[in-house]
PDB file with one MODEL, atoms N, CA, C and O in Angstrom:
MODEL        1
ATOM      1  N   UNK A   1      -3.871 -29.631  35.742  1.00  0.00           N
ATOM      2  CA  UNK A   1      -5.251 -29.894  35.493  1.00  0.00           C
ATOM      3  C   UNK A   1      -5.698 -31.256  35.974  1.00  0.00           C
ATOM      4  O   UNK A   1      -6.733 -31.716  35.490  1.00  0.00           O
ATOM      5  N   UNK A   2      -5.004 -31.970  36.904  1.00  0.00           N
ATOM      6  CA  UNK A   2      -5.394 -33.062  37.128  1.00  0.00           C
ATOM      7  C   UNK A   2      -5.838 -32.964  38.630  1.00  0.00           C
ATOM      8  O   UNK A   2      -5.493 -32.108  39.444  1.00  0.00           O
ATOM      9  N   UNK A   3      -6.771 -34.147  38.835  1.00  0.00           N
ATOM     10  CA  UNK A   3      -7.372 -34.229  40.297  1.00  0.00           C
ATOM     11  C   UNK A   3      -5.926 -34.810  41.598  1.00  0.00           C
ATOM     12  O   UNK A   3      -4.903 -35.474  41.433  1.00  0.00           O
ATOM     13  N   UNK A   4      -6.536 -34.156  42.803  1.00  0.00           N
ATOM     14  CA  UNK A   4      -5.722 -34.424  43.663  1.00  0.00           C
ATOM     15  C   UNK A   4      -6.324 -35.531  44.719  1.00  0.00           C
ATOM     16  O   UNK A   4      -7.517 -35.826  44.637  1.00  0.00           O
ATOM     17  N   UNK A   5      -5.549 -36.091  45.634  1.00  0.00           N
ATOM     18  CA  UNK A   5      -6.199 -37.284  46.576  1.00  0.00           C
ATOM     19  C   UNK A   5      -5.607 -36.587  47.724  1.00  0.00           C
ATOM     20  O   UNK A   5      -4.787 -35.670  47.770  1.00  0.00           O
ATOM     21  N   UNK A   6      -6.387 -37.420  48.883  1.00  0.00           N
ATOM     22  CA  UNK A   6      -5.459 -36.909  50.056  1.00  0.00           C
ATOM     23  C   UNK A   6      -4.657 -37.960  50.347  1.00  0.00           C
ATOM     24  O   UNK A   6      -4.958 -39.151  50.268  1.00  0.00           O
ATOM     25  N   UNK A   7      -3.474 -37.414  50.735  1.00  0.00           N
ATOM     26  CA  UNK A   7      -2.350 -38.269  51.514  1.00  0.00           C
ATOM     27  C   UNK A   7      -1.582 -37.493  52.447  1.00  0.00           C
ATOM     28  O   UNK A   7      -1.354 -36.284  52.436  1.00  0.00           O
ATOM     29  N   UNK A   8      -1.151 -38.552  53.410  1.00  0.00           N
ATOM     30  CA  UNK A   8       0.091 -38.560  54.565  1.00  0.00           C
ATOM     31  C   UNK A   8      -1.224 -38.100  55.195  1.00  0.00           C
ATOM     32  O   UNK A   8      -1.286 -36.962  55.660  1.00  0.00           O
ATOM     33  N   UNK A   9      -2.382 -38.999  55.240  1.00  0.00           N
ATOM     34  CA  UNK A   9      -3.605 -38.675  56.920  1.00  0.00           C
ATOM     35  C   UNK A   9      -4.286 -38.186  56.557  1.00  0.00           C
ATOM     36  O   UNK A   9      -5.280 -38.813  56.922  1.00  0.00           O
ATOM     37  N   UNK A  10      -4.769 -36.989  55.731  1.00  0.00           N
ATOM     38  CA  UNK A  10      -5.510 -36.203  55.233  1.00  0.00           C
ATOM     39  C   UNK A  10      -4.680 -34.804  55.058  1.00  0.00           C
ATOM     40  O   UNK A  10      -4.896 -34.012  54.141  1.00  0.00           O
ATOM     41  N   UNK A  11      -3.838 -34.649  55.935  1.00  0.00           N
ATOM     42  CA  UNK A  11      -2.581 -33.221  56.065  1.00  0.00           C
ATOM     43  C   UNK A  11      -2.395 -32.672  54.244  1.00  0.00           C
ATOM     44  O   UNK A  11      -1.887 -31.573  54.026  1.00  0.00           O
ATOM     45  N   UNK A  12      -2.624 -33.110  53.669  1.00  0.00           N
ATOM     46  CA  UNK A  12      -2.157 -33.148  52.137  1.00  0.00           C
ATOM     47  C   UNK A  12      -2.623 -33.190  51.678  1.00  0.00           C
ATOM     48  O   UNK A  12      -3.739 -33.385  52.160  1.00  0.00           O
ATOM     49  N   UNK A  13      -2.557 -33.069  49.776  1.00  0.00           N
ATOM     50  CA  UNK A  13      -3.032 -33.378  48.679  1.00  0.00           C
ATOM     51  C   UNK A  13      -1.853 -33.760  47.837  1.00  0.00           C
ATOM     52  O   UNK A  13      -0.680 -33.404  47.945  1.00  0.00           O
ATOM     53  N   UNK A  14      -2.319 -34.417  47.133  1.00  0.00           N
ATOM     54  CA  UNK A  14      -1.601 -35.255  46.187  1.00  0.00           C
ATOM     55  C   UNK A  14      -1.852 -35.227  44.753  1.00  0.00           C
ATOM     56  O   UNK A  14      -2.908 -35.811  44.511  1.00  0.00           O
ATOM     57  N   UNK A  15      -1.132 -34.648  43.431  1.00  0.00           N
ATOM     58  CA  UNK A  15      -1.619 -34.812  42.129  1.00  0.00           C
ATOM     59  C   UNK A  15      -1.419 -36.402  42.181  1.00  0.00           C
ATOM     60  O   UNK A  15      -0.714 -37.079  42.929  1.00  0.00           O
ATOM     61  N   UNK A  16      -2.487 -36.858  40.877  1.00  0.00           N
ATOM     62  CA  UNK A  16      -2.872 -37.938  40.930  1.00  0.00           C
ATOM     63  C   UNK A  16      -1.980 -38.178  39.324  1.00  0.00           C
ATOM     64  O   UNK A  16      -1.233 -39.136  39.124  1.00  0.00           O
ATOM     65  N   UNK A  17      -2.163 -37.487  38.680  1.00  0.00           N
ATOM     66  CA  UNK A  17      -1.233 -37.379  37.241  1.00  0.00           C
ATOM     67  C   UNK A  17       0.223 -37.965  38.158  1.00  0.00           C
ATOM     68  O   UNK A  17       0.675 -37.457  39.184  1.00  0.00           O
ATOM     69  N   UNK A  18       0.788 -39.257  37.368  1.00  0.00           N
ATOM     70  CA  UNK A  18       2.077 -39.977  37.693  1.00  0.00           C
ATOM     71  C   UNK A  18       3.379 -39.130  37.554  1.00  0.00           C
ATOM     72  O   UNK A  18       4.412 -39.201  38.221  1.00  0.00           O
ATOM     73  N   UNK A  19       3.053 -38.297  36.496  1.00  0.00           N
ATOM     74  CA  UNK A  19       3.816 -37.731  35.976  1.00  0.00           C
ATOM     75  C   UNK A  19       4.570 -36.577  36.671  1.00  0.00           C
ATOM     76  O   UNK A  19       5.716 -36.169  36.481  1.00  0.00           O
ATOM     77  N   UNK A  20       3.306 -36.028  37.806  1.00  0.00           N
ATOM     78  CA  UNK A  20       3.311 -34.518  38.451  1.00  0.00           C
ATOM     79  C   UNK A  20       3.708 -34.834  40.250  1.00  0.00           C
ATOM     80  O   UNK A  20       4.767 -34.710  40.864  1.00  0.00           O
ATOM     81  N   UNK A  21       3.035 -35.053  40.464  1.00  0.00           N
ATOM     82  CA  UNK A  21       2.716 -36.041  42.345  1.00  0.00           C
ATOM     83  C   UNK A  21       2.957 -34.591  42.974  1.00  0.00           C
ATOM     84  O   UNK A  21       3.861 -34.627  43.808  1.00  0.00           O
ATOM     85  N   UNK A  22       2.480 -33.521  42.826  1.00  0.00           N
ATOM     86  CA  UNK A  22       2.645 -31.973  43.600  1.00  0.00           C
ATOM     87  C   UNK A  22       2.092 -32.102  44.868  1.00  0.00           C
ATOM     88  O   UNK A  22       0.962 -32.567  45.016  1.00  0.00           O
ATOM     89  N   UNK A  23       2.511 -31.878  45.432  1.00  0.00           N
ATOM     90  CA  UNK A  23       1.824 -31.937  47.280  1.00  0.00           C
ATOM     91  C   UNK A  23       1.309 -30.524  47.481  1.00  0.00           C
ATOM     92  O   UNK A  23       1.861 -29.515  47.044  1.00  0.00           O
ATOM     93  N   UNK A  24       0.509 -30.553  47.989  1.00  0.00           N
ATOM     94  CA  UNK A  24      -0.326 -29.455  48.468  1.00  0.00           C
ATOM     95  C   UNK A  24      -0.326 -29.394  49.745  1.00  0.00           C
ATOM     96  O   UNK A  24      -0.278 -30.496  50.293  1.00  0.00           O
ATOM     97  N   UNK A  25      -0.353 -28.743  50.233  1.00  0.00           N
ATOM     98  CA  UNK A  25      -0.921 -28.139  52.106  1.00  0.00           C
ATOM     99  C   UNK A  25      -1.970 -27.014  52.138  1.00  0.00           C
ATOM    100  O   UNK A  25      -1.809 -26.037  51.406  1.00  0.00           O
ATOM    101  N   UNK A  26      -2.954 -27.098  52.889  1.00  0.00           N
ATOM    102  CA  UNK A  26      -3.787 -26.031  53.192  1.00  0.00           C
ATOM    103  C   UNK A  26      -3.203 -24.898  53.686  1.00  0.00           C
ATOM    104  O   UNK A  26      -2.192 -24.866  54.388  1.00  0.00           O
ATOM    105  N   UNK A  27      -3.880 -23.930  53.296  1.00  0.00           N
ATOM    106  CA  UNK A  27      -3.161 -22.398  53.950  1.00  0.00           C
ATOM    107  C   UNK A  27      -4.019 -22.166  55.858  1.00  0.00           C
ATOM    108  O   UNK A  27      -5.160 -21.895  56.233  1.00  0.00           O
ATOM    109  N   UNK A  28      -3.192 -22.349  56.306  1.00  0.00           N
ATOM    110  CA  UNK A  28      -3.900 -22.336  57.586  1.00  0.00           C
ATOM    111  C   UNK A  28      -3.950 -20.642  57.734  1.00  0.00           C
ATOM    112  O   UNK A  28      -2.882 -20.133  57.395  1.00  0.00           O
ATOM    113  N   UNK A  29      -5.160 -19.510  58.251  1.00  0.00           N
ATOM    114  CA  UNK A  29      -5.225 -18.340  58.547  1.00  0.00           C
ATOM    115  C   UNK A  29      -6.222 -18.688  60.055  1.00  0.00           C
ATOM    116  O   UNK A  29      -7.396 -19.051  60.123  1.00  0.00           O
ATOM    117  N   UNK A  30      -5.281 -18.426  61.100  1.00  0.00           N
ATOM    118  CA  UNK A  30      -6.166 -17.894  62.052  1.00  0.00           C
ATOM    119  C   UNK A  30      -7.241 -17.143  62.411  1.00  0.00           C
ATOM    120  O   UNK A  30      -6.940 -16.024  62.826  1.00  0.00           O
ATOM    121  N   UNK A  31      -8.528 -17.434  62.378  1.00  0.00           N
ATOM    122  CA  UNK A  31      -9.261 -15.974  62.553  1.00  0.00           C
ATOM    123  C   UNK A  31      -9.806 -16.131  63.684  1.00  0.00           C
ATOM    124  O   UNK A  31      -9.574 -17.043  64.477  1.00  0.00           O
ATOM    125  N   UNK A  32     -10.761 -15.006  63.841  1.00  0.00           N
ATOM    126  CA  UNK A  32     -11.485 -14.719  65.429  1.00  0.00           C
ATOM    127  C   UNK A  32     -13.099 -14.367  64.664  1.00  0.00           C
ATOM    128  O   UNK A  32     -13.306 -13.643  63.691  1.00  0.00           O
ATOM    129  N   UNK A  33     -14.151 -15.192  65.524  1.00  0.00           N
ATOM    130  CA  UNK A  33     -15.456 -14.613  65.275  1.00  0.00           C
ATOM    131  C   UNK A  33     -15.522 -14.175  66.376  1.00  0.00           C
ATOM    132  O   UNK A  33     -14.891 -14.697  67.295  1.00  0.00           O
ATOM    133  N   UNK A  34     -16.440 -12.922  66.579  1.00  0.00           N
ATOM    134  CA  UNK A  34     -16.739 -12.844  67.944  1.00  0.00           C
ATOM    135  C   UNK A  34     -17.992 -12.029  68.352  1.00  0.00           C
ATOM    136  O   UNK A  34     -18.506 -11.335  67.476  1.00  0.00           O
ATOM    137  N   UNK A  35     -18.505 -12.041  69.522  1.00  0.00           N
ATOM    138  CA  UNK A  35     -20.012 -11.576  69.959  1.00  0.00           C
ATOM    139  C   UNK A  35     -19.566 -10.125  70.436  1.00  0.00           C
ATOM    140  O   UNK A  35     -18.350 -10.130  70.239  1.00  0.00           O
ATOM    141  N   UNK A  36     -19.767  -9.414  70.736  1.00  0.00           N
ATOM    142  CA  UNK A  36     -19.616  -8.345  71.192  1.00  0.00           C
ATOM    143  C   UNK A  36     -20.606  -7.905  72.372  1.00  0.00           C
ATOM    144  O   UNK A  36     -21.470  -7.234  71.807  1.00  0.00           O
ATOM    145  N   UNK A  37     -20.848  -7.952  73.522  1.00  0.00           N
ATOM    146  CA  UNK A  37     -22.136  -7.811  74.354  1.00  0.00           C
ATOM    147  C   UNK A  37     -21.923  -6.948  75.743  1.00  0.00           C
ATOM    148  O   UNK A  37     -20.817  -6.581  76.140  1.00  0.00           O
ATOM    149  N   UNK A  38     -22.898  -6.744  76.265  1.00  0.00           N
ATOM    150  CA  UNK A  38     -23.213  -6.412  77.184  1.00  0.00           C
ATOM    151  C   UNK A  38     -24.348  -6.823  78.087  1.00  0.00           C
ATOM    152  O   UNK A  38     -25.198  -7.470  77.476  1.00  0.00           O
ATOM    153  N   UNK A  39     -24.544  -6.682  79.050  1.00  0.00           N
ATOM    154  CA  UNK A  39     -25.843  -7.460  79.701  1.00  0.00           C
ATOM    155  C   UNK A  39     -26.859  -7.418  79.284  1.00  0.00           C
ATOM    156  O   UNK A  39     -27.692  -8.187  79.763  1.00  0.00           O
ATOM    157  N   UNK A  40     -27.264  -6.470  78.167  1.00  0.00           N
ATOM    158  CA  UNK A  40     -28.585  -6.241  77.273  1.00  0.00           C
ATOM    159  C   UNK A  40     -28.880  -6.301  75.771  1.00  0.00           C
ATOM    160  O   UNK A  40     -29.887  -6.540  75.105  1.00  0.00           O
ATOM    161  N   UNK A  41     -27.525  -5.972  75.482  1.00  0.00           N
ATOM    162  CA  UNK A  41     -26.955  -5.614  73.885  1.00  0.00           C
ATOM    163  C   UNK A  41     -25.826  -6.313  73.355  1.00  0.00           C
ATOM    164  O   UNK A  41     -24.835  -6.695  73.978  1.00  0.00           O
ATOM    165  N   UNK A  42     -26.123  -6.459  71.941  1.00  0.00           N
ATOM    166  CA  UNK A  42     -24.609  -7.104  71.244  1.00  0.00           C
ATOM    167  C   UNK A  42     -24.709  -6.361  69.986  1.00  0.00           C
ATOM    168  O   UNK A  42     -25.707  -5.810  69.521  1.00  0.00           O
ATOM    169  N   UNK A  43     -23.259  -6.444  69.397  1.00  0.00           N
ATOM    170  CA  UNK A  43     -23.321  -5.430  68.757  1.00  0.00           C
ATOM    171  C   UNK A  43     -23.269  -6.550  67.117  1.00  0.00           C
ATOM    172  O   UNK A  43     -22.820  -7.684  66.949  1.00  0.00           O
ATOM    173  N   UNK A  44     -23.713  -5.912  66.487  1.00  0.00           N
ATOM    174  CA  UNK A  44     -23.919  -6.839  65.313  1.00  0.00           C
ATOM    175  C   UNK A  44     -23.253  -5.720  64.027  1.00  0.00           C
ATOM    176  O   UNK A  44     -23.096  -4.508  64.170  1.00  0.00           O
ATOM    177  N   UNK A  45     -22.959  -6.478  62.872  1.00  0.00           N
ATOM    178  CA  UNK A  45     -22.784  -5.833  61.752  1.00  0.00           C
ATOM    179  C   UNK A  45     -23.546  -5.760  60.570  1.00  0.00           C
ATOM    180  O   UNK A  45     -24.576  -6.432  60.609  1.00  0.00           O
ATOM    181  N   UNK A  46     -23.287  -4.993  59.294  1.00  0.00           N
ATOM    182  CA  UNK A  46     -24.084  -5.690  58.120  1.00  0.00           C
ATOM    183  C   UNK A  46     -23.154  -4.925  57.425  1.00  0.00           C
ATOM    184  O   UNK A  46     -22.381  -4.054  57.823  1.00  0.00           O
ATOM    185  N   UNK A  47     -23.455  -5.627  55.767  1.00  0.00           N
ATOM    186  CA  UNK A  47     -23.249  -4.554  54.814  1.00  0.00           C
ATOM    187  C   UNK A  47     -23.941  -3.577  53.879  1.00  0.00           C
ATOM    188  O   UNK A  47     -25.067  -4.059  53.761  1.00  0.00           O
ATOM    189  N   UNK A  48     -23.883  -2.405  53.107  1.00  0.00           N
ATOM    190  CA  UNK A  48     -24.576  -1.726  52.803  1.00  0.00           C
ATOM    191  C   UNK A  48     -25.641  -2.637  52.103  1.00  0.00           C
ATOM    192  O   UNK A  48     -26.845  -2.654  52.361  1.00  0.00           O
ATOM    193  N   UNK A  49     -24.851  -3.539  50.986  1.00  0.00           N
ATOM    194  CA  UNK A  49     -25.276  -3.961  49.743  1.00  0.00           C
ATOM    195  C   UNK A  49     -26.585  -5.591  50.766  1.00  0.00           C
ATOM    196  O   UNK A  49     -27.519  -6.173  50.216  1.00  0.00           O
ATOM    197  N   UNK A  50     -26.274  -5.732  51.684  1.00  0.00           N
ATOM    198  CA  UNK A  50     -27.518  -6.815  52.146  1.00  0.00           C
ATOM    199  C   UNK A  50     -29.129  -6.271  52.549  1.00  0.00           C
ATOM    200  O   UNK A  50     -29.397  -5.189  53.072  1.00  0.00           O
ATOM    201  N   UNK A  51     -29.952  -7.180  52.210  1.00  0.00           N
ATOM    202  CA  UNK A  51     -31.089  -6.711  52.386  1.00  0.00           C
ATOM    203  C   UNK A  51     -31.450  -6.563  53.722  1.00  0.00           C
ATOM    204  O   UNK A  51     -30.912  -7.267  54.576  1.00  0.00           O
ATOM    205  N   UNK A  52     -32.434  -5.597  54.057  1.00  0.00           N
ATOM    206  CA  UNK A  52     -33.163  -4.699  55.375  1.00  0.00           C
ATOM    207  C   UNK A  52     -33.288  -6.107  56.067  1.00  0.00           C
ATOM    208  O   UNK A  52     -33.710  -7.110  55.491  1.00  0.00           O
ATOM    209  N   UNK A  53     -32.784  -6.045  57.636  1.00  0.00           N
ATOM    210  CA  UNK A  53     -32.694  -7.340  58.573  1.00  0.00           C
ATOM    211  C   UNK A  53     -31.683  -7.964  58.687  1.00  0.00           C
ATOM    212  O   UNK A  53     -31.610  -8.524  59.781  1.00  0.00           O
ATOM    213  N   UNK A  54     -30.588  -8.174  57.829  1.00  0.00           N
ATOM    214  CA  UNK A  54     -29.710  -9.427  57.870  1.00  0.00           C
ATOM    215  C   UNK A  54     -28.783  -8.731  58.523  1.00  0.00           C
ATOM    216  O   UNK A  54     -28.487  -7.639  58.039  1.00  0.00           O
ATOM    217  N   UNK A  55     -28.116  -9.161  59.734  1.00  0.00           N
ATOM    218  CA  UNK A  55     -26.942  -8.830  60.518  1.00  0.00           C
ATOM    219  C   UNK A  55     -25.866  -9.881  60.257  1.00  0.00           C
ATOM    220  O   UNK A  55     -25.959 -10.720  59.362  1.00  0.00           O
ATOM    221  N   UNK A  56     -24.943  -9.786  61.017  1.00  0.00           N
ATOM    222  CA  UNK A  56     -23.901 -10.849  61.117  1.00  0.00           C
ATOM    223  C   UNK A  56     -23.056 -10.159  62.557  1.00  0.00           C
ATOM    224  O   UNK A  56     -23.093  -9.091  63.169  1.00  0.00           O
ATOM    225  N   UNK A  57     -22.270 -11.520  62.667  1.00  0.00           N
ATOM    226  CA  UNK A  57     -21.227 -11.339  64.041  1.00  0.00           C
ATOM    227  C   UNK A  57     -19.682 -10.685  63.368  1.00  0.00           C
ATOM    228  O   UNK A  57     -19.146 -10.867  62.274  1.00  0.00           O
ATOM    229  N   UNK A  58     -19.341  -9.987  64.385  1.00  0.00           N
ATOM    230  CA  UNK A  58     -17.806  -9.545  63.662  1.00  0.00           C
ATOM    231  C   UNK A  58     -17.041 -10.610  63.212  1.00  0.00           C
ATOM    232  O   UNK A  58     -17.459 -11.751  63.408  1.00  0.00           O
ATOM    233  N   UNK A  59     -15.902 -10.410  62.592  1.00  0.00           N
ATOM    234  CA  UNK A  59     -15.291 -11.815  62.404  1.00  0.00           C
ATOM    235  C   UNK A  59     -14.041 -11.076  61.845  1.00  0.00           C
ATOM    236  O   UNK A  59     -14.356 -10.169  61.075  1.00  0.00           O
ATOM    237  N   UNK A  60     -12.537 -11.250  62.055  1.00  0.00           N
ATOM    238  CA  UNK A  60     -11.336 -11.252  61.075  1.00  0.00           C
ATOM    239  C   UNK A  60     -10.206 -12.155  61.295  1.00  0.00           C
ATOM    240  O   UNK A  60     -10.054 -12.844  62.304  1.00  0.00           O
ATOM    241  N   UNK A  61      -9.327 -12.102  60.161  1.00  0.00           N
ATOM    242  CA  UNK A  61      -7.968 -12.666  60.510  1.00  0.00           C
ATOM    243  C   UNK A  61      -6.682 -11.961  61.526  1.00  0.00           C
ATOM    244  O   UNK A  61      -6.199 -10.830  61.582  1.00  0.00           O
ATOM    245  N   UNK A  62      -6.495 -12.878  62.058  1.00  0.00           N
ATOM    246  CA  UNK A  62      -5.343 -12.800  63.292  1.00  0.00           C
ATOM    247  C   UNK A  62      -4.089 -12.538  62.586  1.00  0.00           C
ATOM    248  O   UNK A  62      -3.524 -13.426  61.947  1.00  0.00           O
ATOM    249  N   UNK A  63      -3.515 -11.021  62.707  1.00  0.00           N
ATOM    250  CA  UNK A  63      -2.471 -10.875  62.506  1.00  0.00           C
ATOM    251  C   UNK A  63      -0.756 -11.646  62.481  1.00  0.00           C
ATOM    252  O   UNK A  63      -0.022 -11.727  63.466  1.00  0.00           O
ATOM    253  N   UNK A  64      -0.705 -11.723  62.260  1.00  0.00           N
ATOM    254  CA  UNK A  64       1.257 -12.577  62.567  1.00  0.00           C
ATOM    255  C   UNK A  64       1.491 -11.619  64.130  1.00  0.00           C
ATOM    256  O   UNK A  64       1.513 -10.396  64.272  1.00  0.00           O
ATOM    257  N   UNK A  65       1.651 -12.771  65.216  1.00  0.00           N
ATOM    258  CA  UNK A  65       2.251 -12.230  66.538  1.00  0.00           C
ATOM    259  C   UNK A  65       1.532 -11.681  67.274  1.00  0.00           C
ATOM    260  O   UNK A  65       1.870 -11.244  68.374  1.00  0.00           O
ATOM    261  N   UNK A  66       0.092 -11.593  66.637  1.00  0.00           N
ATOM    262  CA  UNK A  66      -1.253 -10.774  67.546  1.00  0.00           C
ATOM    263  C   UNK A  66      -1.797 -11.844  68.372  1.00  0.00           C
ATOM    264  O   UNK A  66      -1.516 -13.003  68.066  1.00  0.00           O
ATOM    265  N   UNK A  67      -2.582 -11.592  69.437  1.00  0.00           N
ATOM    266  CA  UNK A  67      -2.946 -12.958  70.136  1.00  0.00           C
ATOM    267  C   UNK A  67      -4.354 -13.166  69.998  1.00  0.00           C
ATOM    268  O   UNK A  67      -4.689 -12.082  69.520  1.00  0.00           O
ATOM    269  N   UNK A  68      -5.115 -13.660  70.072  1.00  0.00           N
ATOM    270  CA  UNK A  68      -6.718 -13.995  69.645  1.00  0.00           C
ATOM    271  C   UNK A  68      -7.185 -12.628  70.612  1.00  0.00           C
ATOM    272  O   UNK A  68      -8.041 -11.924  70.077  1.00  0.00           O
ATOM    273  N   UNK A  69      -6.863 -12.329  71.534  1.00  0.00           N
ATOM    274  CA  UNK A  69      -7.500 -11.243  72.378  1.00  0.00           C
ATOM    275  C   UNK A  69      -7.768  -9.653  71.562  1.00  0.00           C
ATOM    276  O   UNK A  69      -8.748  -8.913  71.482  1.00  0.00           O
ATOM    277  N   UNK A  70      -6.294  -9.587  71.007  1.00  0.00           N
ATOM    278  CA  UNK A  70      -5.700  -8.391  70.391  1.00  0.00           C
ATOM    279  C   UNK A  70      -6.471  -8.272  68.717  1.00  0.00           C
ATOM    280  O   UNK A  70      -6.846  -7.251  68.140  1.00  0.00           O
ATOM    281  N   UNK A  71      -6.514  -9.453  68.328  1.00  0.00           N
ATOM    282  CA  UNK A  71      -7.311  -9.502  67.162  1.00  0.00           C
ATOM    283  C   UNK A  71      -8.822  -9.433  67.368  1.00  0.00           C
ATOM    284  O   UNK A  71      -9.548  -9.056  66.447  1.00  0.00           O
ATOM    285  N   UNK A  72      -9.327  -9.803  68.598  1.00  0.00           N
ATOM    286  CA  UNK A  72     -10.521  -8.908  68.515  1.00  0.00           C
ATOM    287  C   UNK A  72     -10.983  -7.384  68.853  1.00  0.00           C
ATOM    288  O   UNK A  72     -12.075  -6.852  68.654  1.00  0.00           O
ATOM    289  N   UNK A  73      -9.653  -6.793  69.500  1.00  0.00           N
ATOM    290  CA  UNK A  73     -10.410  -5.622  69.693  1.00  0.00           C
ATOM    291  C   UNK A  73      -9.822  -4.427  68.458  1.00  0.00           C
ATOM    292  O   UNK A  73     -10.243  -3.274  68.359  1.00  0.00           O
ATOM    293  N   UNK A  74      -8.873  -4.995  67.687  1.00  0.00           N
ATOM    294  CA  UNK A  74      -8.337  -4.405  66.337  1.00  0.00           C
ATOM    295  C   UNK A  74      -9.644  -4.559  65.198  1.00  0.00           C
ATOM    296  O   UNK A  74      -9.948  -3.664  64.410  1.00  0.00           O
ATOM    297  N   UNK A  75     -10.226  -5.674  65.280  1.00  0.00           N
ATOM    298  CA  UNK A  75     -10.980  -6.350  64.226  1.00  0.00           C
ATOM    299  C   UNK A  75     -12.463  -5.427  64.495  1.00  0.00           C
ATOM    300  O   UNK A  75     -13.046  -4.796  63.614  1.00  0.00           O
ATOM    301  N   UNK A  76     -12.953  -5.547  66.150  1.00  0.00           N
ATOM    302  CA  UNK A  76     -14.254  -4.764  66.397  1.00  0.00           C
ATOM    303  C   UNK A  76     -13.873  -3.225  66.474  1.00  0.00           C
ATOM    304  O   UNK A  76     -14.735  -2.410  66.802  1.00  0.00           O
ATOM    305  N   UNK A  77     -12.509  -2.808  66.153  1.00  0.00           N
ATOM    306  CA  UNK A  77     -12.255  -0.977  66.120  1.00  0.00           C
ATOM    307  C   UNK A  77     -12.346  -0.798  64.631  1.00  0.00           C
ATOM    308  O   UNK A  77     -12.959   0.082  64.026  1.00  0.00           O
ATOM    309  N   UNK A  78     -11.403  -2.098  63.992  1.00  0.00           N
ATOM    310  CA  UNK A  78     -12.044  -1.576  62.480  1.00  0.00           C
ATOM    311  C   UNK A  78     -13.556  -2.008  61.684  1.00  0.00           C
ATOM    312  O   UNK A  78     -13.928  -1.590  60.588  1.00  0.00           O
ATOM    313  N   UNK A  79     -14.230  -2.897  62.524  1.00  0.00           N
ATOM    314  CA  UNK A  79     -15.173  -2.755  61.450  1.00  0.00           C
ATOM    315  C   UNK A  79     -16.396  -2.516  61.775  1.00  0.00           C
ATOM    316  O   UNK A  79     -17.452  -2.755  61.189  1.00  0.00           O
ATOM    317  N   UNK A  80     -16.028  -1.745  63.320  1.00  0.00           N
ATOM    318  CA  UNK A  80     -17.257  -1.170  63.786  1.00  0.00           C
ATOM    319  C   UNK A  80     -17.120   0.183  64.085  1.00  0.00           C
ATOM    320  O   UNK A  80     -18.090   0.933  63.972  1.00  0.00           O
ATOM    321  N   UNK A  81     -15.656   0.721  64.579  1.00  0.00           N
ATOM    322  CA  UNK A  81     -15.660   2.020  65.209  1.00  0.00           C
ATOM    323  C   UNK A  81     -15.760   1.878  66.829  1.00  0.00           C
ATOM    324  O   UNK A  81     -15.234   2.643  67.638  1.00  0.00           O
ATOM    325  N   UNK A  82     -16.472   0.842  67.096  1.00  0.00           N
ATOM    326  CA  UNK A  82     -16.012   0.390  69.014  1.00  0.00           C
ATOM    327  C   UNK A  82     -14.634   0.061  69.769  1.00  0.00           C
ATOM    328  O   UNK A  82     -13.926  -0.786  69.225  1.00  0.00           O
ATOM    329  N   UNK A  83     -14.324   0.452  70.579  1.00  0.00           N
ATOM    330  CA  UNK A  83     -13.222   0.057  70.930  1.00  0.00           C
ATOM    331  C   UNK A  83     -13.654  -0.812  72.163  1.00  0.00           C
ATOM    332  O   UNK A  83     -14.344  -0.152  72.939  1.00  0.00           O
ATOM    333  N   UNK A  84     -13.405  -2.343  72.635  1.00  0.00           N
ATOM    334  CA  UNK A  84     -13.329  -3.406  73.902  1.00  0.00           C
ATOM    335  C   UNK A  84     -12.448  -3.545  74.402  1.00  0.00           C
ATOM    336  O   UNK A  84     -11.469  -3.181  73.750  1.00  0.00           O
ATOM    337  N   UNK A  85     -12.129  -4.158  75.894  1.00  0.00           N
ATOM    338  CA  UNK A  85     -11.649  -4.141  76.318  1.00  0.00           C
ATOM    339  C   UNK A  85     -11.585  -5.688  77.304  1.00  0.00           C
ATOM    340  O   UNK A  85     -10.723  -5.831  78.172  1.00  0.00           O
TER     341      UNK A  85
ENDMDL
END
């Protein structure tokens, strides 16, 4: 329950309790946003539950061993049904 500081550069966190000194590291997750287009069109998303108008760009996390390429056309097959190339 105690506050943390950053240390060793910012790479870290640090409990500040003398007692504890727990180091922390951020969880690094690769992801991919991405546009989807064509010379006229891009393909956009939404969800059911957002109000009439609001789109968004695809976006997911990069598998373990997938390459940024491969994670977008896994990411725009699942959450659109398109397959790129």
């Amino acid at each position: 329950g105690s506050r943390t500081a950053p240390f060793r550069l910012g790479t870290q966190r640090r409990c500040t309790n003398s007692e504890c000194g727990a180091r922390q590291r951020p969880r690094i997750e690769p992801s991919v946003i991405m546009l989807v287009a064509t010379d006229t069109h891009c393909l956009l998303g939404r969800k059911a539950s957002w109000v009439p108008g609001r789109y968004s760009t695809l976006a997911g996390f990069v598998e373990f061993g997938e390459s940024l390429e491969e994670a977008v056309q896994r990411e725009t097959q699942e959450e659109s049904g398109v397959s790129v190339d």
